[in-house]
Every structure is written in C-alpha cells, then in structure tokens.
KEMAR-855020 format. One line per 10 residues: their letters; for each residue x, y, z of N, C-alpha, C, O. Coordinates in steps of 0.001 Angstrom, whole numbers, plus 500000, padded with zeros to 6 digits. Layout:
BEGIN
A) X:Y:Z:X:Y:Z:X:Y:Z:X:Y:Z | ...
# end
This chain:
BEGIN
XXXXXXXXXX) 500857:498824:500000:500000:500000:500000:500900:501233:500000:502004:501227:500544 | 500386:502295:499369:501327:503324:498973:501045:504172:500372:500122:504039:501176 | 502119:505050:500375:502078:506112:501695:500674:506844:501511:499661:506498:502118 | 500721:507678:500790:499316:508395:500323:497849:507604:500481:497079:508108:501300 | 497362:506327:499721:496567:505345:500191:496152:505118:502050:495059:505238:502604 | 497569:504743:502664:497605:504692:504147:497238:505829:504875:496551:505812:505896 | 497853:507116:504168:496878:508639:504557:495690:508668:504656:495022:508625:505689 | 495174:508784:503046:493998:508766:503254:493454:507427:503968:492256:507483:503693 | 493602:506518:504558:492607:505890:505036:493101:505771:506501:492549:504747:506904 | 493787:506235:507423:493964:506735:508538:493207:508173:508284:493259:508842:509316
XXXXXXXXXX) 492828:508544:507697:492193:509998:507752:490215:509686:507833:489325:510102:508575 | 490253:508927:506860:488624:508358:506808:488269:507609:508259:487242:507959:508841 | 488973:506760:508738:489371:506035:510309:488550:506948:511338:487425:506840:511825 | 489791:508088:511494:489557:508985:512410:488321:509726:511901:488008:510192:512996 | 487462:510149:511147:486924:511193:510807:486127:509968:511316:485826:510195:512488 | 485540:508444:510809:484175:507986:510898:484131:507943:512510:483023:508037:513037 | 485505:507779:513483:485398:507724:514778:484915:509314:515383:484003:509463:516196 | 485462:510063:514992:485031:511205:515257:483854:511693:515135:483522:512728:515713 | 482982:510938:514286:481794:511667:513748:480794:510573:514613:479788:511172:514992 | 480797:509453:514935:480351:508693:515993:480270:509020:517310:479363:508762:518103
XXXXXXXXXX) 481511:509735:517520:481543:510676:519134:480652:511671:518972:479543:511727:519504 | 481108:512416:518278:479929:513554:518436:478815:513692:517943:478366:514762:517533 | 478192:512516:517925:476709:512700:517372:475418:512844:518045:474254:513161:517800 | 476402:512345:519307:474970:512474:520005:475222:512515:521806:476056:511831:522400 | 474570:513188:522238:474719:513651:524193:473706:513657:524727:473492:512760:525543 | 472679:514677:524474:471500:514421:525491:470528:515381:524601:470880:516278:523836 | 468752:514795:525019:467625:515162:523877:466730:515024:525289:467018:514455:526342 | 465368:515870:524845:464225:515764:525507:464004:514143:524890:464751:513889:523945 | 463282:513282:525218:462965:511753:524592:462295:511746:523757:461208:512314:523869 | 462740:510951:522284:461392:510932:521349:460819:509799:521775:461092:508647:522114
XXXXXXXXXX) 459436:510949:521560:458162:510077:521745:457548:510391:523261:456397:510065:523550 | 458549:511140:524313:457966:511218:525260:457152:512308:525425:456987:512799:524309 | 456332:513173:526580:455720:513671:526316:455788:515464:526294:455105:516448:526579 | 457010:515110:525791:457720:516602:525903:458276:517034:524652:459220:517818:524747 | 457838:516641:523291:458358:516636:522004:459035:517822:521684:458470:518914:521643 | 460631:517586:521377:461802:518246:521365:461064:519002:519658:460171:518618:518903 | 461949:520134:519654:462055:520672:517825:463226:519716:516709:463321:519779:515484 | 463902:518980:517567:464358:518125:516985:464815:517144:517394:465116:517404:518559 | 465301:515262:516996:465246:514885:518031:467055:514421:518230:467526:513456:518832 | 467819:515619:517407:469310:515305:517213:469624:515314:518609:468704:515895:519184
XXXXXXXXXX) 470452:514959:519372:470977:514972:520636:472354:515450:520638:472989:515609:521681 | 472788:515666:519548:474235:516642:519661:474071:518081:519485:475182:518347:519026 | 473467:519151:519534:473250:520098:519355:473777:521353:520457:473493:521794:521571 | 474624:521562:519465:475881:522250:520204:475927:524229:520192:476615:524990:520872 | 474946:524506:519181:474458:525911:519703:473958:526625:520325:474955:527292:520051 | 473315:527303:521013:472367:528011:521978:471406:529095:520934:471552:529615:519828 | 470488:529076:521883:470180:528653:522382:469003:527467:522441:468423:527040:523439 | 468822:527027:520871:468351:525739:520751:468481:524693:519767:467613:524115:519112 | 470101:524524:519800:470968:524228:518874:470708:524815:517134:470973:524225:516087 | 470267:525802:517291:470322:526557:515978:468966:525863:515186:468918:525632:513977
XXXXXXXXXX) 468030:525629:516041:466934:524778:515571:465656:526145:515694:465526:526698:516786 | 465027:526465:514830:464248:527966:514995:462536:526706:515054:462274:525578:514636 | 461786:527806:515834:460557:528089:516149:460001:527193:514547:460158:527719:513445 | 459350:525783:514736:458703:525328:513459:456924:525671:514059:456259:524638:513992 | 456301:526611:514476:455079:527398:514476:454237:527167:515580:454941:527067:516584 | 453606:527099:515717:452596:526693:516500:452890:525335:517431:453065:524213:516957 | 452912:525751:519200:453590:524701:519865:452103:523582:519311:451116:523917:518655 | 452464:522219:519881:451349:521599:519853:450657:520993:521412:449646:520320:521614 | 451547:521483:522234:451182:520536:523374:451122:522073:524346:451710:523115:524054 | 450463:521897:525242:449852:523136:526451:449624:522789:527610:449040:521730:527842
XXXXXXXXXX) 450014:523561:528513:450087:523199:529910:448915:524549:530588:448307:525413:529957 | 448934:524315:531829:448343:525283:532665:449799:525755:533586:450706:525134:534140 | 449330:527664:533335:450319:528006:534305:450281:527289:535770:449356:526642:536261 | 451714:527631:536388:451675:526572:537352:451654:525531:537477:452026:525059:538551 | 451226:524732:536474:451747:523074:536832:452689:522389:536705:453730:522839:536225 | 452583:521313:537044:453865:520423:537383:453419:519526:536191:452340:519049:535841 | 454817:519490:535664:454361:518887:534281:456191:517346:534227:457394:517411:534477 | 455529:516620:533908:456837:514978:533995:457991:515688:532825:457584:516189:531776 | 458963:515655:533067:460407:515791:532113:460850:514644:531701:461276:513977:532643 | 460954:513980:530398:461913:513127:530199:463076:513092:529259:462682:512914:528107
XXXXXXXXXX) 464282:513194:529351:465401:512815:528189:466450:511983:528536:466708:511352:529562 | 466821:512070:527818:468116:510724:527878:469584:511110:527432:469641:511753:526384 | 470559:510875:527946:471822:511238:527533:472272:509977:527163:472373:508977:527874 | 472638:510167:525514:473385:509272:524853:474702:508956:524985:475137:507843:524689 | 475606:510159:525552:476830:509530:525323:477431:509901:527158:477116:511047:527477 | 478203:509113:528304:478192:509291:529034:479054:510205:529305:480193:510058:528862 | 478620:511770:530366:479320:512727:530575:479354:513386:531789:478348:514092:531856 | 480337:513535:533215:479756:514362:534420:479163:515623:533778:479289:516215:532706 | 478296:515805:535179:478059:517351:535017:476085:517300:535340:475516:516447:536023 | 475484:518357:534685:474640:518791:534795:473014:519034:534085:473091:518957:532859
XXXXXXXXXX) 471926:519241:534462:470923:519344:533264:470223:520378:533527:469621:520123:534570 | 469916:521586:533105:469232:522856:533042:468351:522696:532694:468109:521889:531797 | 467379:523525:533366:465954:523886:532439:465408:524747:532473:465046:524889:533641 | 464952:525768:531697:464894:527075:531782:463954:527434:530781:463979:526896:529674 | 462965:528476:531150:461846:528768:530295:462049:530451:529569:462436:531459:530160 | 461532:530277:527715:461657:531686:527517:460187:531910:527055:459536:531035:526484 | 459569:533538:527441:458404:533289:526469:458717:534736:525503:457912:535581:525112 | 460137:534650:525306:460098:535900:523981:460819:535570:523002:461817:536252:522773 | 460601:534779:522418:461223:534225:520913:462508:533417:521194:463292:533270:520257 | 462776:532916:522314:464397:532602:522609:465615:533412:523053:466805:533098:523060
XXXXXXXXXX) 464928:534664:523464:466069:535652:523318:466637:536087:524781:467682:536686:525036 | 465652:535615:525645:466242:535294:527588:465034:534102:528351:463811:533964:528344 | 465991:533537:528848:465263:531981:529153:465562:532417:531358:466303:533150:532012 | 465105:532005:531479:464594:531720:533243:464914:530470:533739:464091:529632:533369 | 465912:529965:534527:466694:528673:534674:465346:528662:536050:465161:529409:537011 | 464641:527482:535558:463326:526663:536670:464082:525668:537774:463927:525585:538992 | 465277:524692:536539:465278:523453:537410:466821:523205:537347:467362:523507:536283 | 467431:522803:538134:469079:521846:537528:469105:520404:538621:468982:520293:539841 | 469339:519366:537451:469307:518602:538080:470498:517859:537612:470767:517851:536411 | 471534:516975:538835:472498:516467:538624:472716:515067:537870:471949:514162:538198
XXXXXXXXXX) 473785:514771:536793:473841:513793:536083:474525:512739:536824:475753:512697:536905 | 473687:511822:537407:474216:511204:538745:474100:509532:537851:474253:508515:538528 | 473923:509460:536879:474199:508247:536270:475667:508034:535042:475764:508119:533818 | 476611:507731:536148:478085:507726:535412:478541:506707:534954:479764:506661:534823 | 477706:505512:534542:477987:504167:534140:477898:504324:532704:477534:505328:532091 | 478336:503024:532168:478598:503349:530534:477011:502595:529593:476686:502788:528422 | 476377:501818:530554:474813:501178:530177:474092:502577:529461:473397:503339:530134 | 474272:502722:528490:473602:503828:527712:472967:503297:527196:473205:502090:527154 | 471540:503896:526337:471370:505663:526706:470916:505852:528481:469993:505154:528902 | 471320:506402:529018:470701:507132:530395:469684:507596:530199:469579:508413:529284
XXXXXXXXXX) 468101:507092:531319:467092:507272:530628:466810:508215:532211:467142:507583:533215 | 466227:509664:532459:466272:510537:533649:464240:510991:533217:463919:511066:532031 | 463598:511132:533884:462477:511318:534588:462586:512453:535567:463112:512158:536640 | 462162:513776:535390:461886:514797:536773:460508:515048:536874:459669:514340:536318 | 460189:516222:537699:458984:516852:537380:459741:518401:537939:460587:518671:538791 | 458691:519434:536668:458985:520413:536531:457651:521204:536935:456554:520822:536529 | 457812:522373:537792:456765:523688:537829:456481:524731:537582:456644:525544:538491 | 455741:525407:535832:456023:525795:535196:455959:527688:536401:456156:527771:537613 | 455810:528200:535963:455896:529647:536527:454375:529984:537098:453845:529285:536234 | 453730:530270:537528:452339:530354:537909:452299:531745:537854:451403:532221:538551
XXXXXXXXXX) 452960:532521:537269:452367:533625:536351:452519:533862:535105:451956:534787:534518 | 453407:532928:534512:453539:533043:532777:452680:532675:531889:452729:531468:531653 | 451866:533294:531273:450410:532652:529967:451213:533036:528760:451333:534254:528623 | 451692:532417:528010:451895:532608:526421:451504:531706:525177:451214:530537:525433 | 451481:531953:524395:451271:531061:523182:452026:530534:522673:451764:529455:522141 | 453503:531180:522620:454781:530476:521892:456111:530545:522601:457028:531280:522236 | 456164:529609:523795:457015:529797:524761:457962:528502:524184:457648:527701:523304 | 459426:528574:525099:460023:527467:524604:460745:526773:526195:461277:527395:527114 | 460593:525829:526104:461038:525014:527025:462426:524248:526961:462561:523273:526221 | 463654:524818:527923:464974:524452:527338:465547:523803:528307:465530:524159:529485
XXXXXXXXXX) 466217:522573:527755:467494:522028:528503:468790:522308:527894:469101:522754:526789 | 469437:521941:528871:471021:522537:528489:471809:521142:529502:471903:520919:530709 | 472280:520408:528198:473365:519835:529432:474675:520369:529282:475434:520635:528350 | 474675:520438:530596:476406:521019:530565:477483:519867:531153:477115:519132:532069 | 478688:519760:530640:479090:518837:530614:480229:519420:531480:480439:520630:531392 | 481050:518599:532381:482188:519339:533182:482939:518263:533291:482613:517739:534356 | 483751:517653:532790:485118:516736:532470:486353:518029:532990:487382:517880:533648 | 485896:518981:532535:487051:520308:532451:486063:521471:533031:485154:522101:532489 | 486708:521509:534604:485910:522635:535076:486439:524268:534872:485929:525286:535340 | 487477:524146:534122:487512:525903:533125:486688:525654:531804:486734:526632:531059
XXXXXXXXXX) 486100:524817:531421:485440:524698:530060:484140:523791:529522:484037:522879:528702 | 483096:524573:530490:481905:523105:530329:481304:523769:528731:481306:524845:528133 | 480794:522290:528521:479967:522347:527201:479041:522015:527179:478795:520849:527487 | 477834:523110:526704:476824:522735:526766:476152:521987:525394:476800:522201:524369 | 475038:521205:525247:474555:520584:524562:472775:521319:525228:472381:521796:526293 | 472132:521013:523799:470830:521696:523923:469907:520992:523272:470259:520293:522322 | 468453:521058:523701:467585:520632:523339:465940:521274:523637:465596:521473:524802 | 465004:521564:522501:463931:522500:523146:462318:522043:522330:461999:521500:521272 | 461643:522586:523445:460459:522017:523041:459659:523177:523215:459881:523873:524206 | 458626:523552:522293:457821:524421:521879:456672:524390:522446:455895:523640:521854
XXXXX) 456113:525049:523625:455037:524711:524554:454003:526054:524296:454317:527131:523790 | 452537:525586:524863:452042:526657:524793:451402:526464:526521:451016:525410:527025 | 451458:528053:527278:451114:527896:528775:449717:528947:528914:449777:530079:528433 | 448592:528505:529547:447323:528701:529420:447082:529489:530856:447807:529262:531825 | 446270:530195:530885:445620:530035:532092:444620:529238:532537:444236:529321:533704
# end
C-alpha cells in the first residue's frame, strides 16, 4: 500500500470515529411527552441548537403546573441538566430546574424522569422550554449541549 493510500485511510478512520463521538449527548425523549424541535441529541448551539421556532407549539400546559420531564443522555458525561423557560422568541430563558447527572455508568442511553413547575404567572402562546446539558470533564470549560420544546402555557 502506497504512503498516500495509508493517509487517506487513517484519515477516513479517524473522521468515521470522530463523527460517531459527536453525534449524540443528550435530547428531551422521542416520543415522550415533551416533544423536542428536533430529536438530534448533539446540538451544540444556543440557544436551541440553531433549531428555529417550526410554528405553533402543539402541546399546552396550565400556568403553574407540574408537568413529567423526560430525556436521555446518549453519550456518558459528568456534570449537569438545566431547564429554563423563555416566552420571547428565545432571546432570555429563566433557569426553573438543575438537576444532577448522577448516572456515570457506561449502560447507555441514560434514561432521567423529573417533574417540573412551570411559573404560575407566565400565559403565552409560543414559549420554549429548554434544557442545556452542561458537561464538566474540564471545570475551566463546560459544554453545553441543547435541546427544546415548543410549549404553549394557558391560564
């Protein structure tokens, strides 16, 4: 095999390993009852991995209630899970909940269950509901990963 040949395919190697790592960290659950805007689990922008408003939430709560959380972290990471509500287009969110990533075993996906209480004065039509995991391997440099769901809150 020629030098060049062995390049490129130590290069394809690393890239398919690389692209396997980062594909995926943590998502609201598909199918659960908290339907994410998307259901990628690597989503590495803020504030909802670069995933915009697809219209009209479909699911509605009553202000004030306590409503079940579920997602799952795909790839195992210390650290943390945020949740934080915006009701102005995404543009400042209200941290509700943080709850610790206390499942450090490698049995993936990590499947986490909370309950959340939405604000008992917020009524909107196109609010967004956000997690953020933040990841802390390196406590000068956590990374967050994001995921959001499009709610509507009633009186």
């Amino acid at each position: 095999m020629t030098r060049s040949r062995l390049t490129i395919l130590c290069w394809l190697l690393a890239a398919s390993l690389t692209s396997e790592i980062a594909d995926a960290h943590a998502r609201f659950l598909p199918g659960g009852n908290t339907p994410a805007r998307s259901n990628n689990p690597g989503l590495k922008t803020g504030p909802c991995g670069g995933v915009p408003k697809a219209g009209t939430p479909t699911i509605e709560f009553q202000r004030g209630q306590e409503i079940a959380l579920q997602w799952e972290e795909t790839i195992n990471h210390p650290g943390r899970f945020e949740f934080s509500i915006s009701s102005d287009n995404d543009q400042t969110f209200q941290l509700l909940l943080t709850i610790p990533d206390d499942q450090n075993d490698n049995n993936l996906p990590h499947r986490y269950n909370s309950t959340l209480r939405l604000p008992a004065n917020l009524v909107c039509d196109n609010c967004t509901l956000q997690m953020v995991q933040q990841m802390t391997e390196n406590p000068n440099l956590t990374r967050p990963y994001f995921s959001c769901v499009d709610i509507r809150i009633v009186d």
